[in-house]
C-alpha positions, 0 to 999 in steps of 0.5 A: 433542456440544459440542466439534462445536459449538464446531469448527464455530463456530470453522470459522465464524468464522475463514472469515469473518475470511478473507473478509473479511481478502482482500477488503480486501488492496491495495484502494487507498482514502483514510485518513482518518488520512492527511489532511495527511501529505506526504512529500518528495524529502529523506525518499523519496531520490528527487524527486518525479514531475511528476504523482505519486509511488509509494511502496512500503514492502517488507522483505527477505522479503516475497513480495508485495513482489516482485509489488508492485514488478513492478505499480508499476514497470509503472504507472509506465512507462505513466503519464507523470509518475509515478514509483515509490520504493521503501523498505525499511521495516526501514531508515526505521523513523520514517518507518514509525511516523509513516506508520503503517506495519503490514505490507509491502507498503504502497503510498502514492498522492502527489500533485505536492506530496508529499500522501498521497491514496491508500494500499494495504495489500497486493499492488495490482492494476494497474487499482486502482492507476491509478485511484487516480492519476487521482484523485491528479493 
């Protein structure tokens, strides 16, 4: 009887962890520990956009990279002014660790100047997305 117990303890919470675990995957929002992070052109590979800056950071066997980037480049071609940047982050591995970068994909919302405003951890949805970069502009 115990061990039931415990299995239906343990089903218990591990269905709340993945709740949880999904609700929060590629919700874009503002980090706190974000907060006068900037990133350039020298360091992106690329300019800046007029308006903002997508920055996806992806690695070589991530399914979900895949989607992002489809979503993004899309975002990108609707919105004047934004641009998408793509980074490998097995190849810009201190930009990962001082970005704080845990999993891929990881997508950084910038401003004109290169500010991180917005961040998702996670495949976004498109409508997140853009209105992360109202807020960005």
């Amino acid at each position: 009887m115990t061990g039931l117990v415990v299995c239906v303890v343990v089903l218990a919470v591990a269905s709340a962890y993945g709740v949880l675990h999904r609700r929060r995957s590629g919700r874009v929002r503002v980090r706190g520990r974000d907060d006068g992070k900037r990133l350039g052109a020298a360091e992106l590979g690329e300019a800046l956009g007029e308006r903002a800056t997508l920055v996806q950071f992806s690695s070589a066997f991530c399914a979900p990279c895949r989607a992002t980037r489809r979503v993004l480049g899309e975002v990108a071609g609707m919105v004047p002014g934004v641009t998408h940047v793509e980074i490998d982050a097995e190849d810009h591995l201190d930009l990962v660790r001082r970005l704080g970068i845990l999993k891929t994909p990881t997508v950084l919302v910038l401003d004109a100047d290169g500010n991180v405003v917005r961040r998702a951890t996670g495949q976004p949805r498109k409508a997140d997305v853009i209105a992360a970069l109202g807020e960005a502009v």
